[in-house]
PDB file of N, H, CA, C and O in Angstrom:
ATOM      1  N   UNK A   1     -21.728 -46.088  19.108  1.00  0.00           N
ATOM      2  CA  UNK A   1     -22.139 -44.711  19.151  1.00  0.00           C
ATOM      3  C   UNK A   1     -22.410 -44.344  20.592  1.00  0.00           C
ATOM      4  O   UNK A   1     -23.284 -45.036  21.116  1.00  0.00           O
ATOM      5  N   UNK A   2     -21.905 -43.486  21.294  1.00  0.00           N
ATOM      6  H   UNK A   2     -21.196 -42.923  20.869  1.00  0.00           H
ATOM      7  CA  UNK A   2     -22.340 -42.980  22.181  1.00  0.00           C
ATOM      8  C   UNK A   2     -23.038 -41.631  22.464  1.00  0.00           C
ATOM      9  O   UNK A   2     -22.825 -40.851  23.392  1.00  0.00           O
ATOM     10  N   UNK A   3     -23.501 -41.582  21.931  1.00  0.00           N
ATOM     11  H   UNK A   3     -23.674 -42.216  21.177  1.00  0.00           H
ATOM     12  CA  UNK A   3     -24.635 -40.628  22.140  1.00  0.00           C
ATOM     13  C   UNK A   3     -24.178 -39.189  22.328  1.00  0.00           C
ATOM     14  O   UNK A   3     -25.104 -38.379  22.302  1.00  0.00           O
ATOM     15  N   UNK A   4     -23.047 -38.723  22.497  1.00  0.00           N
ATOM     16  H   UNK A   4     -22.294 -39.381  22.518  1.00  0.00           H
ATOM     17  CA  UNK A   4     -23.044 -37.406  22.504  1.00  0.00           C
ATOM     18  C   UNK A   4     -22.467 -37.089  21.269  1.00  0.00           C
ATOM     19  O   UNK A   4     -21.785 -37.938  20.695  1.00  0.00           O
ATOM     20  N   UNK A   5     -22.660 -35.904  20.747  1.00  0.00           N
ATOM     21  H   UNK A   5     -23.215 -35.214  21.213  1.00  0.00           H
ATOM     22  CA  UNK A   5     -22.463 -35.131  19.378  1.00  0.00           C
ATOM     23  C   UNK A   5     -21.355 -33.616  19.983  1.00  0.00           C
ATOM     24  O   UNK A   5     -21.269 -32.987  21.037  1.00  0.00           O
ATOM     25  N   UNK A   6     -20.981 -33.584  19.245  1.00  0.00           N
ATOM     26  H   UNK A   6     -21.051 -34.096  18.389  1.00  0.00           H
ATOM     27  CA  UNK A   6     -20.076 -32.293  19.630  1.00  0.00           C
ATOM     28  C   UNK A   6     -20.838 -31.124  19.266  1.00  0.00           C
ATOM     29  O   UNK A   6     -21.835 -31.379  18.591  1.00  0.00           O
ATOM     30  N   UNK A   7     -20.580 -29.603  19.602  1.00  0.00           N
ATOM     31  H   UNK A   7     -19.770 -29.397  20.151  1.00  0.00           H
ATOM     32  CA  UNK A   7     -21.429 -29.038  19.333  1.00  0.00           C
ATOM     33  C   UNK A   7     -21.116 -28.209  17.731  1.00  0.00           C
ATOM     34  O   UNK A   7     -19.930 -28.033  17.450  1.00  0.00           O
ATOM     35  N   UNK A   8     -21.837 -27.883  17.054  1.00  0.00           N
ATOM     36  H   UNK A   8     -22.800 -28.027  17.282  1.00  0.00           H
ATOM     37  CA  UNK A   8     -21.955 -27.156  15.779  1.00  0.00           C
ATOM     38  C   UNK A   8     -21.292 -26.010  15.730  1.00  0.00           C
ATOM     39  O   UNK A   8     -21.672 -25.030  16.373  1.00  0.00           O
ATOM     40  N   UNK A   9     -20.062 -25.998  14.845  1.00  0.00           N
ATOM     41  H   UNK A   9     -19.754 -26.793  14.323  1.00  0.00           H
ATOM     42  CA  UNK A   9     -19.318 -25.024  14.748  1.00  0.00           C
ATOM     43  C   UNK A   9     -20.053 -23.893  14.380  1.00  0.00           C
ATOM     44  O   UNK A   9     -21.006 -23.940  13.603  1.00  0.00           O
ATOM     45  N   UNK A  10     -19.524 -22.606  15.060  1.00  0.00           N
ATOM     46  H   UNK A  10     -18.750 -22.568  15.691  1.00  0.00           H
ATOM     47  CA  UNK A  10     -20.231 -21.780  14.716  1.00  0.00           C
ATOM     48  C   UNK A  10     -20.706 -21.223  12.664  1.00  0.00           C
ATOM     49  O   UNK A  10     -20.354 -21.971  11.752  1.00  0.00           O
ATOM     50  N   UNK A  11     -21.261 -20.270  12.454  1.00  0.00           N
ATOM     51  H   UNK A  11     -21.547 -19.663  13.195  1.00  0.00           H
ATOM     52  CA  UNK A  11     -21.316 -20.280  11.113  1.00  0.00           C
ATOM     53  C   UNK A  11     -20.505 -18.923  11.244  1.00  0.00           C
ATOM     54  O   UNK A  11     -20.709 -18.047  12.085  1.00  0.00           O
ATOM     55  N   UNK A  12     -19.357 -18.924  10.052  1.00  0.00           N
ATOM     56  H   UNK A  12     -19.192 -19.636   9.369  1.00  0.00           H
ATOM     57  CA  UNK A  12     -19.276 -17.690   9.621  1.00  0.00           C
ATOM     58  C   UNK A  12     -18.248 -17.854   8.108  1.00  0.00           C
ATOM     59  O   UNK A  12     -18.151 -18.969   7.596  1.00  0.00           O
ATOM     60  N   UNK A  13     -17.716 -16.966   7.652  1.00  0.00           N
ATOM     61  H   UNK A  13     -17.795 -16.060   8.068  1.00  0.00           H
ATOM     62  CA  UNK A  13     -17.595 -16.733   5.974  1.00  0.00           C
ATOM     63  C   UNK A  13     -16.229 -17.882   5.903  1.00  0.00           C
ATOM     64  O   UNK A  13     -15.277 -18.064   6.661  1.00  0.00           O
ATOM     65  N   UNK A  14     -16.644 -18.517   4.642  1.00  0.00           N
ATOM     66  H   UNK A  14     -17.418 -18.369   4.026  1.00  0.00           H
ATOM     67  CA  UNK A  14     -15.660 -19.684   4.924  1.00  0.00           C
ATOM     68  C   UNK A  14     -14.256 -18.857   3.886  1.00  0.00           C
ATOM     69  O   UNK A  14     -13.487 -19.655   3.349  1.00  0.00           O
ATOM     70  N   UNK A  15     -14.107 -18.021   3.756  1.00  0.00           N
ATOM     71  H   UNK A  15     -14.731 -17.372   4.192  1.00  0.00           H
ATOM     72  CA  UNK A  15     -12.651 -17.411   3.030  1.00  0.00           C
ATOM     73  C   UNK A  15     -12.300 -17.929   1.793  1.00  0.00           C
ATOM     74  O   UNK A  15     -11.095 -18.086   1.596  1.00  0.00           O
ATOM     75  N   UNK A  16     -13.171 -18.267   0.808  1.00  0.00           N
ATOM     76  H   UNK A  16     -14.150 -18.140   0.967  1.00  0.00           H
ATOM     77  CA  UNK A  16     -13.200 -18.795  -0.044  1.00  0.00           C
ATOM     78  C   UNK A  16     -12.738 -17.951  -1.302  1.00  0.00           C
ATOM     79  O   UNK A  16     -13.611 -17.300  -1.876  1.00  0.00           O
ATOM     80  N   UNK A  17     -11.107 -17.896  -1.901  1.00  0.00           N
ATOM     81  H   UNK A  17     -10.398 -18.425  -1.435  1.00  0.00           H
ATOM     82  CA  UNK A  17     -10.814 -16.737  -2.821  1.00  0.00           C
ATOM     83  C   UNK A  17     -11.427 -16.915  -3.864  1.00  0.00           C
ATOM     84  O   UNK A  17     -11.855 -18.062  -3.998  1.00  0.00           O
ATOM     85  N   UNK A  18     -11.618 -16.285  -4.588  1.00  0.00           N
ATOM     86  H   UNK A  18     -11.270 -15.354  -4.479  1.00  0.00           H
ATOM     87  CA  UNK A  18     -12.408 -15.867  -6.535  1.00  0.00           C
ATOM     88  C   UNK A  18     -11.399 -16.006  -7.301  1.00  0.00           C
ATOM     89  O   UNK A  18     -11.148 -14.904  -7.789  1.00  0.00           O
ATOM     90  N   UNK A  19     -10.782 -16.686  -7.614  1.00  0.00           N
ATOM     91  H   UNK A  19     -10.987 -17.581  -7.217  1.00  0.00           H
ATOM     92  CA  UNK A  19      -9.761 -16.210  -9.080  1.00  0.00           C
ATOM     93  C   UNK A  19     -10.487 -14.966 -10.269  1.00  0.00           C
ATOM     94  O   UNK A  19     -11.337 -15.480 -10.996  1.00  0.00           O
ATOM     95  N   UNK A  20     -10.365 -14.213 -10.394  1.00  0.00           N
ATOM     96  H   UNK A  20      -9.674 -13.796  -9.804  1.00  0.00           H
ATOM     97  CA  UNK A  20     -10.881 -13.618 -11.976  1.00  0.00           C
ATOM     98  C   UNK A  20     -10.878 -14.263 -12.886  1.00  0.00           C
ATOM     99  O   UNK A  20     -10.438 -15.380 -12.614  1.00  0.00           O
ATOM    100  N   UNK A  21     -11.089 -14.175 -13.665  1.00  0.00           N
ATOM    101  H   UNK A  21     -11.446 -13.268 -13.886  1.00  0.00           H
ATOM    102  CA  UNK A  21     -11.902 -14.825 -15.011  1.00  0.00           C
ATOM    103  C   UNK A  21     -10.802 -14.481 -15.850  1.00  0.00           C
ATOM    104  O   UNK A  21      -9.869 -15.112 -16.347  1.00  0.00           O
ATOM    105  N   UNK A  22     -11.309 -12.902 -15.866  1.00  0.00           N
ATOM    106  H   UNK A  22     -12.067 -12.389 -15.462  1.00  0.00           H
ATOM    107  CA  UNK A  22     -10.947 -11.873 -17.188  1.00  0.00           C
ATOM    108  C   UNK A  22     -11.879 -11.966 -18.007  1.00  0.00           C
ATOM    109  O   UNK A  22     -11.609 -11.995 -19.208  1.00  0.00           O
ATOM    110  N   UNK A  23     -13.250 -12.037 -17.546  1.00  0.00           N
ATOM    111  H   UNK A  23     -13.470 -12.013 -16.571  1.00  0.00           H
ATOM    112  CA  UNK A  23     -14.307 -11.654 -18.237  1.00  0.00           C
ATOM    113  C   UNK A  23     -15.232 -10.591 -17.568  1.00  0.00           C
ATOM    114  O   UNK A  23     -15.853 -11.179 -16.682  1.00  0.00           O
ATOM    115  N   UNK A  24     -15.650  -9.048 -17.623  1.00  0.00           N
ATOM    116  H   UNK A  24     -15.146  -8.570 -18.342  1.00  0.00           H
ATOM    117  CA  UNK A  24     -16.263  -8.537 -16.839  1.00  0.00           C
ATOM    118  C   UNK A  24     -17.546  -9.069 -16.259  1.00  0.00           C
ATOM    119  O   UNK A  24     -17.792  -9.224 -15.063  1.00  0.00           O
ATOM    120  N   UNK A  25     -18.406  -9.350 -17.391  1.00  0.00           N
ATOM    121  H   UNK A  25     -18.206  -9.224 -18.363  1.00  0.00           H
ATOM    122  CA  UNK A  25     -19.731 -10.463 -16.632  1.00  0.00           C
ATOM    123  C   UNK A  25     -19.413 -10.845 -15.820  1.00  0.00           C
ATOM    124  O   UNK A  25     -19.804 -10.618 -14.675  1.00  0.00           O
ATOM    125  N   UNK A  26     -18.124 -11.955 -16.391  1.00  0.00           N
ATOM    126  H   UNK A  26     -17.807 -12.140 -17.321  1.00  0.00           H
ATOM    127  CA  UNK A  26     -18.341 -13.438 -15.614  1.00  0.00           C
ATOM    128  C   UNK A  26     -17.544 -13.049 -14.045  1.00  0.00           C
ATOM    129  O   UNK A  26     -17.755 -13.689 -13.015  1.00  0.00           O
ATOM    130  N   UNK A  27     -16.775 -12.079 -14.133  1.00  0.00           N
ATOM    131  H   UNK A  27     -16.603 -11.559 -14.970  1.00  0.00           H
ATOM    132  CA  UNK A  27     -16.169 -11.232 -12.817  1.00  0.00           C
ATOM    133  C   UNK A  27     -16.764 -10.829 -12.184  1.00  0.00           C
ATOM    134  O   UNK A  27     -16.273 -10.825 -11.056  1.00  0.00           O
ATOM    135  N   UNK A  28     -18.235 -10.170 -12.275  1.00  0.00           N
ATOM    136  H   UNK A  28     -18.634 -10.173 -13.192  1.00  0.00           H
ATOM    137  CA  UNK A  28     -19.101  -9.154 -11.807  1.00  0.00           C
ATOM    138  C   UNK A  28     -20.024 -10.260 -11.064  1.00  0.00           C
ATOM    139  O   UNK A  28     -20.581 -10.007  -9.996  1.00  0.00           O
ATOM    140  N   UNK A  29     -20.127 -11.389 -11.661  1.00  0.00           N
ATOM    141  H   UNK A  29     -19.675 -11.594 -12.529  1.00  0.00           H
ATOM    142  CA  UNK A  29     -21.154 -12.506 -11.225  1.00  0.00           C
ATOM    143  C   UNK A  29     -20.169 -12.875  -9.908  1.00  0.00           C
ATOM    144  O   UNK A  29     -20.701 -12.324  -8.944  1.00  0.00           O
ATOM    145  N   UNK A  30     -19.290 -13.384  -9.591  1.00  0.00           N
ATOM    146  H   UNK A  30     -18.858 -13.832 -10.374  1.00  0.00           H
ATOM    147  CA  UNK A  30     -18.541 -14.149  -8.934  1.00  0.00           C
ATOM    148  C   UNK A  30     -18.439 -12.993  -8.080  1.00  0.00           C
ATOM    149  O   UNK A  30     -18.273 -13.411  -6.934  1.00  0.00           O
ATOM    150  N   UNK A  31     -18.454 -12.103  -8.096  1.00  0.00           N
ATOM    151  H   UNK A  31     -18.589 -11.763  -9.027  1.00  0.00           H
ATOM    152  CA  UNK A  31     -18.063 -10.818  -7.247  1.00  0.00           C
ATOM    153  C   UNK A  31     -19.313 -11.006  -5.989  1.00  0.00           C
ATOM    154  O   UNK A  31     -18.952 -10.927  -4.815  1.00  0.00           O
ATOM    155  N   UNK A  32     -20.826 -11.263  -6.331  1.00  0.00           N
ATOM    156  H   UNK A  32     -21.120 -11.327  -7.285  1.00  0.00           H
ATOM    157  CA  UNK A  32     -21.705 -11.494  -6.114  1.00  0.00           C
ATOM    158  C   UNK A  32     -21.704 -12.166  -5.011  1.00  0.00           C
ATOM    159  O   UNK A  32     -21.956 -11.793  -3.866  1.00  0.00           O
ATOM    160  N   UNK A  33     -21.241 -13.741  -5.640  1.00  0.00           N
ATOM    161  H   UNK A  33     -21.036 -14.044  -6.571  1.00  0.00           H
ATOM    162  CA  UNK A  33     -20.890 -14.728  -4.719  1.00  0.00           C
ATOM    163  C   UNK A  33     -20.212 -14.607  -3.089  1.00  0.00           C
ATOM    164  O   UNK A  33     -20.432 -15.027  -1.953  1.00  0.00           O
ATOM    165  N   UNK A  34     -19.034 -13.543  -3.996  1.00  0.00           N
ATOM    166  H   UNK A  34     -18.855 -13.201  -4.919  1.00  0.00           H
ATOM    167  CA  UNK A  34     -17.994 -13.695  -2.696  1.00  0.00           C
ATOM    168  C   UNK A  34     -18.809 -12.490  -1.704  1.00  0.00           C
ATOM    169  O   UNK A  34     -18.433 -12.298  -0.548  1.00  0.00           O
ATOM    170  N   UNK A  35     -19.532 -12.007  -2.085  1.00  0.00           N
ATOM    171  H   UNK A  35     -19.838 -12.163  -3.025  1.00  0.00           H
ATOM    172  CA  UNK A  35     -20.545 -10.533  -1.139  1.00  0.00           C
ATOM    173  C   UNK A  35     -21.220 -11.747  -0.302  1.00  0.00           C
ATOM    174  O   UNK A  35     -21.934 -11.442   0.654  1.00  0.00           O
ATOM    175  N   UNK A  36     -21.015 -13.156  -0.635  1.00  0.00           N
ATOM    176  H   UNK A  36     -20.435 -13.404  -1.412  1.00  0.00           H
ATOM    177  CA  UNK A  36     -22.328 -13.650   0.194  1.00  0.00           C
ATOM    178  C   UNK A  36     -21.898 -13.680   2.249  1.00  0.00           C
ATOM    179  O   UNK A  36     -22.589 -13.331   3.206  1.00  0.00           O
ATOM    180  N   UNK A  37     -20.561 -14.229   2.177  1.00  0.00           N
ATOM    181  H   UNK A  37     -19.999 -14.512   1.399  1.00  0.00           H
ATOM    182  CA  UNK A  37     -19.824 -14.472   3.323  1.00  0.00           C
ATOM    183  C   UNK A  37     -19.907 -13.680   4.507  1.00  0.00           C
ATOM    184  O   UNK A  37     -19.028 -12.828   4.641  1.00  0.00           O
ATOM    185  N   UNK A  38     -20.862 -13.790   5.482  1.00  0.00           N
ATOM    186  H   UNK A  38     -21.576 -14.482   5.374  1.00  0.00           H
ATOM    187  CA  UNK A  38     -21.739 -13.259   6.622  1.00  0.00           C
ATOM    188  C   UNK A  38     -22.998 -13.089   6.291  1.00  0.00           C
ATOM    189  O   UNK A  38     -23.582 -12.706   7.304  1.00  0.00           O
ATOM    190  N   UNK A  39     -23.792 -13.180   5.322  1.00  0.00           N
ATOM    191  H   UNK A  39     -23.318 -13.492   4.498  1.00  0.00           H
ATOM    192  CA  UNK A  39     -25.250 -12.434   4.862  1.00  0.00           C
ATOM    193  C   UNK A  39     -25.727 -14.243   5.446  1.00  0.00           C
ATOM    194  O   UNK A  39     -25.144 -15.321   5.320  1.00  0.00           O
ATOM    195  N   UNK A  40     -27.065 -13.837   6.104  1.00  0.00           N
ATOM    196  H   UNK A  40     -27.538 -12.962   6.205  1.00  0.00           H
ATOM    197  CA  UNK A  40     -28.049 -15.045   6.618  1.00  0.00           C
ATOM    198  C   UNK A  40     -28.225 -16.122   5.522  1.00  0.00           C
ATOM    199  O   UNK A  40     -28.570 -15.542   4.492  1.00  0.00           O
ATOM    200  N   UNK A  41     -28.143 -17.249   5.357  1.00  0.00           N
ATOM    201  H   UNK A  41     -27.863 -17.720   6.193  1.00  0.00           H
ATOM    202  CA  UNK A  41     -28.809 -18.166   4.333  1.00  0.00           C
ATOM    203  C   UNK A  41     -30.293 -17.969   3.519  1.00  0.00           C
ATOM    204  O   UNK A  41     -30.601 -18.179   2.346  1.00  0.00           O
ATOM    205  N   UNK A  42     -30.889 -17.585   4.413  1.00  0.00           N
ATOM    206  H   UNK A  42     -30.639 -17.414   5.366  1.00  0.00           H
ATOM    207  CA  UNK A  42     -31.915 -17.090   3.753  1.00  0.00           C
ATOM    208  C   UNK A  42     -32.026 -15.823   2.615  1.00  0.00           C
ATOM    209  O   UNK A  42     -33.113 -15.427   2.194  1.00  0.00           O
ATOM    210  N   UNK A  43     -30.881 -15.330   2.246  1.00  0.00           N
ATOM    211  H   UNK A  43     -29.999 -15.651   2.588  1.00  0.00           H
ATOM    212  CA  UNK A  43     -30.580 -14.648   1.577  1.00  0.00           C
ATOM    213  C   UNK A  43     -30.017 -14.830   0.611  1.00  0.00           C
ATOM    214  O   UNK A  43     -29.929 -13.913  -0.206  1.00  0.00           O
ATOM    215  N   UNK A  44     -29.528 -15.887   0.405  1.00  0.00           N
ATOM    216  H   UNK A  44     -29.599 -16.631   1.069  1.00  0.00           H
ATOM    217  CA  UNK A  44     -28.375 -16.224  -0.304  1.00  0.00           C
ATOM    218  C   UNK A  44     -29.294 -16.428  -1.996  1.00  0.00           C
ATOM    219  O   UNK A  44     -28.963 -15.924  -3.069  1.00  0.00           O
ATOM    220  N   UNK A  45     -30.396 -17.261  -1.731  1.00  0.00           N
ATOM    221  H   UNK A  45     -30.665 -17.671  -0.859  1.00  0.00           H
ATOM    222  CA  UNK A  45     -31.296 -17.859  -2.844  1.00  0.00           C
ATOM    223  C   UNK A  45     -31.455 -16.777  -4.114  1.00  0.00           C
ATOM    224  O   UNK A  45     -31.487 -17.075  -5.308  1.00  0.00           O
ATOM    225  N   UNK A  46     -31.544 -15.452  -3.533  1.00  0.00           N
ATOM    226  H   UNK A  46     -31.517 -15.210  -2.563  1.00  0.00           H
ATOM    227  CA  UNK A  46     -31.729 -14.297  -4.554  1.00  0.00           C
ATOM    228  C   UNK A  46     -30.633 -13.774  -5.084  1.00  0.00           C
ATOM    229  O   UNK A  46     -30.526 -13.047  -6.072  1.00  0.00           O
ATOM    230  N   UNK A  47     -29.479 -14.369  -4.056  1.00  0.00           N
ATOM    231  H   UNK A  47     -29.567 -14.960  -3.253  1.00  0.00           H
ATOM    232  CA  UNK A  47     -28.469 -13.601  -4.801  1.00  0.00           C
ATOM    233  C   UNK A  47     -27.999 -15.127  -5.835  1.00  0.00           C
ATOM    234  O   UNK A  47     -27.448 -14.810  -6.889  1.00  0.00           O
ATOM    235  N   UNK A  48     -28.096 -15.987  -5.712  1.00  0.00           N
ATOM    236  H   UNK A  48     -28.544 -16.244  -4.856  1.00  0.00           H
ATOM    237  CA  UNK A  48     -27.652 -17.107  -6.562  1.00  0.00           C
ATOM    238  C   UNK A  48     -28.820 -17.172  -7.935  1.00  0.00           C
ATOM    239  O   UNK A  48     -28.633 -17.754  -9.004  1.00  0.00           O
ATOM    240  N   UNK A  49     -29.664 -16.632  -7.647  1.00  0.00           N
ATOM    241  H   UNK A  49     -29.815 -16.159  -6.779  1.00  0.00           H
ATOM    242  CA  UNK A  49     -30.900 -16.665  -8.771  1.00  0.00           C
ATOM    243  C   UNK A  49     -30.124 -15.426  -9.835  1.00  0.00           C
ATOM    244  O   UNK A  49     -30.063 -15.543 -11.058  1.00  0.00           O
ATOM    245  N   UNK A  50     -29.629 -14.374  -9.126  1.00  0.00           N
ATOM    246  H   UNK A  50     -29.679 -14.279  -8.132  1.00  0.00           H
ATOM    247  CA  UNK A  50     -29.675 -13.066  -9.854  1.00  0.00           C
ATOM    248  C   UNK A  50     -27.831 -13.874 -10.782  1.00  0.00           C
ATOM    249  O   UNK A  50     -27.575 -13.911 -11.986  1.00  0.00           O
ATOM    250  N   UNK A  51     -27.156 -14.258  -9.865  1.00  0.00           N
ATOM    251  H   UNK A  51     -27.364 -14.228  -8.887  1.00  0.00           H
ATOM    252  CA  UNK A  51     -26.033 -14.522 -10.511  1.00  0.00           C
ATOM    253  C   UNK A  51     -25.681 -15.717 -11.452  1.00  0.00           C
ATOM    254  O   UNK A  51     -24.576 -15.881 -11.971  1.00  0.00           O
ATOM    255  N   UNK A  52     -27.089 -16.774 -11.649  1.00  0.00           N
ATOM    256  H   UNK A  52     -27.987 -16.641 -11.228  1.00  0.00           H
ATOM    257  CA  UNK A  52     -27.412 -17.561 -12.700  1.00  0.00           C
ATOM    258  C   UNK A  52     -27.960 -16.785 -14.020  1.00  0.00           C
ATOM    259  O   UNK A  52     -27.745 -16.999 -15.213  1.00  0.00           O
ATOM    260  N   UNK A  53     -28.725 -15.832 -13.382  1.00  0.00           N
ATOM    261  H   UNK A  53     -28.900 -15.658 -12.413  1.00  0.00           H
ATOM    262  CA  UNK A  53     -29.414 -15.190 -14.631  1.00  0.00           C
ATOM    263  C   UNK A  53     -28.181 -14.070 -15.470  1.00  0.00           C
ATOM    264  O   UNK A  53     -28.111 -13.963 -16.694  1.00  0.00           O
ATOM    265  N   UNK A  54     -27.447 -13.451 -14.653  1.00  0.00           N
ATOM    266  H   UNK A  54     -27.504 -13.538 -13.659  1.00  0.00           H
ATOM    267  CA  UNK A  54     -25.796 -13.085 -15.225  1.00  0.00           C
ATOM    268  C   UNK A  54     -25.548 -13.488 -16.206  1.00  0.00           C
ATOM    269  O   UNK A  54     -25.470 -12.932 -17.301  1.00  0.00           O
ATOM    270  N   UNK A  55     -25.283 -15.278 -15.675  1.00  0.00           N
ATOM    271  H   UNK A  55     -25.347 -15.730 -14.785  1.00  0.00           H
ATOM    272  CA  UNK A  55     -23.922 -15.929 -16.087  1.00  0.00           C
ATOM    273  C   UNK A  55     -24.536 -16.891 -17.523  1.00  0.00           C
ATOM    274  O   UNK A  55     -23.863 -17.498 -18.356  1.00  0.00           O
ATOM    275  N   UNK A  56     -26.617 -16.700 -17.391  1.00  0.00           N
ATOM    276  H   UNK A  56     -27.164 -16.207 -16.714  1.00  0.00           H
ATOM    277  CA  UNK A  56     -26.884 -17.204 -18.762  1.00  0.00           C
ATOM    278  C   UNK A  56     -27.096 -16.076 -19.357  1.00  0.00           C
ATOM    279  O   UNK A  56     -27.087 -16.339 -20.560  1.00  0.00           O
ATOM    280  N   UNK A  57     -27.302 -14.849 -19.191  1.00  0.00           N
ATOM    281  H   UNK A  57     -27.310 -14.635 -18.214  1.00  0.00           H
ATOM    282  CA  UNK A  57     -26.956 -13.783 -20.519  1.00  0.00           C
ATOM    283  C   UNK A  57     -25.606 -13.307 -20.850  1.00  0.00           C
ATOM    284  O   UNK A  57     -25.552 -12.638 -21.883  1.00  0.00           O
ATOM    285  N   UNK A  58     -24.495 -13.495 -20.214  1.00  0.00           N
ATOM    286  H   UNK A  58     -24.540 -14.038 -19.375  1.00  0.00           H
ATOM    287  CA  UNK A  58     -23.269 -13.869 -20.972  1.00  0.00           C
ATOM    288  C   UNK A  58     -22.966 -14.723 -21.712  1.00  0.00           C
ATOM    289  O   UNK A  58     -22.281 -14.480 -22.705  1.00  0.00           O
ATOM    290  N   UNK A  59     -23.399 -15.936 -21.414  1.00  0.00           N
ATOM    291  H   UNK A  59     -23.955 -16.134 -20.607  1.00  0.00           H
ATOM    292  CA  UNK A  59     -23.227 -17.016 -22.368  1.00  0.00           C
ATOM    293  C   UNK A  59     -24.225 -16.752 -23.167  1.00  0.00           C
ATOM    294  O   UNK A  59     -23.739 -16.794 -24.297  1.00  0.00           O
ATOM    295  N   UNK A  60     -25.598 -16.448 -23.260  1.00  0.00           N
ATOM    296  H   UNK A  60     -25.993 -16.414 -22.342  1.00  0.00           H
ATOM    297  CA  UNK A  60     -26.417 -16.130 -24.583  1.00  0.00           C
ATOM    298  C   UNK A  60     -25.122 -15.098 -25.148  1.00  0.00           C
ATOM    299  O   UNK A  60     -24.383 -15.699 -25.928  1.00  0.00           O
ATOM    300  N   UNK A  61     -24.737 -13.700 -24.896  1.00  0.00           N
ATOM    301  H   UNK A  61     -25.337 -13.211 -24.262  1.00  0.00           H
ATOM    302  CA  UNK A  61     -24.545 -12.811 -25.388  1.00  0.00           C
ATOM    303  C   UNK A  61     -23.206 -13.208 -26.171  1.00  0.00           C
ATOM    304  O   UNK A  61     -22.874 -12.660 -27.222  1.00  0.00           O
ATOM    305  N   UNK A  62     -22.442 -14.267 -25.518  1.00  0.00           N
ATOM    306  H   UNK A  62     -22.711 -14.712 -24.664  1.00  0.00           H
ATOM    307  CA  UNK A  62     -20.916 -15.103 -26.519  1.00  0.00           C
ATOM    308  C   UNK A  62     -21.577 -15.753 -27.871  1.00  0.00           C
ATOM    309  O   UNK A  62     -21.077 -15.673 -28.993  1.00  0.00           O
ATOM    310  N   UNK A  63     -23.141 -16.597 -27.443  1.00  0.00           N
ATOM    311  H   UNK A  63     -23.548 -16.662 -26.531  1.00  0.00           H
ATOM    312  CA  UNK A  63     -23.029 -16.905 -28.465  1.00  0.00           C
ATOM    313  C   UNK A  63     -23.442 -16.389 -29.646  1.00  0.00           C
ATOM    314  O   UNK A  63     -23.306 -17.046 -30.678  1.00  0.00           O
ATOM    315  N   UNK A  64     -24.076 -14.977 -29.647  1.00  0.00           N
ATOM    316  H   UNK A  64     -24.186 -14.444 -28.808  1.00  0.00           H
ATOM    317  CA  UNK A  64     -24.532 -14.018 -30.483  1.00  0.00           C
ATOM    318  C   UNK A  64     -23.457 -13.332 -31.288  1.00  0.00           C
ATOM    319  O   UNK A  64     -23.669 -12.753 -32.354  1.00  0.00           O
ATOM    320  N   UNK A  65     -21.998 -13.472 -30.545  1.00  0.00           N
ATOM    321  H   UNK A  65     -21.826 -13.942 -29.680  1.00  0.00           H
ATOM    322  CA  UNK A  65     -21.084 -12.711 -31.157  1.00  0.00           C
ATOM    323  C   UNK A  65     -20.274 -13.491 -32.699  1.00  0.00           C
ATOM    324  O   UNK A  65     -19.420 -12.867 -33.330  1.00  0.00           O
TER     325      UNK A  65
END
């Protein structure tokens, strides 16, 4: 090991595509996701909380049908 480290790539939106679903929920949730790409990390936690809570009242709401 020699001791030097390279430096830390910068941060920015890693281009990560969504396929659709073809479910509006489950589209609307993932839509969420992809809004995250530039927003600070510290941000991210509320939007992943709000798009868990989505993606379990769709699945409650499938299995009601």
């Amino acid at each position: 090991m020699s001791g030097t480290s390279e430096p830390a790539a910068p941060a920015g939106p890693l281009g990560v595509e969504l396929v659709p679903t073809g479910h509006p929920g489950v589209d609307a949730g993932l839509a969420r996701l992809e809004a995250l790409d530039g927003v600070p990390a510290e941000a991210h936690v509320a939007v992943y909380e709000d798009v868990h809570q989505r993606l379990a009242d769709t699945l409650a709401a499938l299995d009601q049908e």
